[in-house]
C-alpha positions as CSV (number, residue, x, y, z in Angstrom):
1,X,108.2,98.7,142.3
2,X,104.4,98.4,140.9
3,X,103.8,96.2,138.0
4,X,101.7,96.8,135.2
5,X,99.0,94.7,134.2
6,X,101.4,93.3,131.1
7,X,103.7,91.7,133.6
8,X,101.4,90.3,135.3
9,X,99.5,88.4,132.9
10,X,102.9,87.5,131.4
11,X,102.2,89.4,127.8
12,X,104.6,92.2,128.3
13,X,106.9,92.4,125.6
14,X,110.0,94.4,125.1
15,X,110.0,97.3,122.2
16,X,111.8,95.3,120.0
17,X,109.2,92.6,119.8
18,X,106.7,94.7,119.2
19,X,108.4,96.5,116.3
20,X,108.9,93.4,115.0
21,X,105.9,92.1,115.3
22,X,104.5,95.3,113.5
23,X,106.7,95.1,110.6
24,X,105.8,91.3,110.2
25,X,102.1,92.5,110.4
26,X,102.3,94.9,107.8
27,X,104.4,93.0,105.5
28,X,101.6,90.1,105.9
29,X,99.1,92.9,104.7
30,X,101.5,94.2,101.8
31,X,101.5,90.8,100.2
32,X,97.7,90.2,100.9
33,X,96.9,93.5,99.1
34,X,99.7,92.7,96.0
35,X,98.5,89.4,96.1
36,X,94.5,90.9,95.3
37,X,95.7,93.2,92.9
38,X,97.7,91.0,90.9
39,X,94.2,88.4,91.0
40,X,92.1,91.7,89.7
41,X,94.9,92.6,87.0
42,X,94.9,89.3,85.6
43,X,91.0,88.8,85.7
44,X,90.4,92.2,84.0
45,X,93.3,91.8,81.6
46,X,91.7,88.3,80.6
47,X,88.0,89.9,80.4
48,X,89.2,92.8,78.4
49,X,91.3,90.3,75.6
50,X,88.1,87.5,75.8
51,X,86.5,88.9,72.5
52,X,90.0,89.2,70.3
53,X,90.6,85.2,69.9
């Protein structure tokens, strides 16, 4: 049986790793991106208010 490059070099993984580590990958990015908006919410929410003290 022929192996494929993956095997050889000891980095193949089965489907259900990669799946998982897709899902961890995008959820990493999810929270990134919420994470960003939340900062640029918050800065232009205090920028808009700075003049009505």
């Amino acid at each position: 049986m022929k192996r494929g490059h993956a095997e050889i070099l000891g980095t193949h993984q089965p489907e259900h790793q990669r799946i998982t580590n897709l899902v961890q990958s995008t959820d990493q990015a999810a929270h990134r991106a919420i994470g960003v908006a939340a900062a640029l919410v918050t800065t232009w929410i205090t920028l808009r208010k700075g003049g009505c003290r």
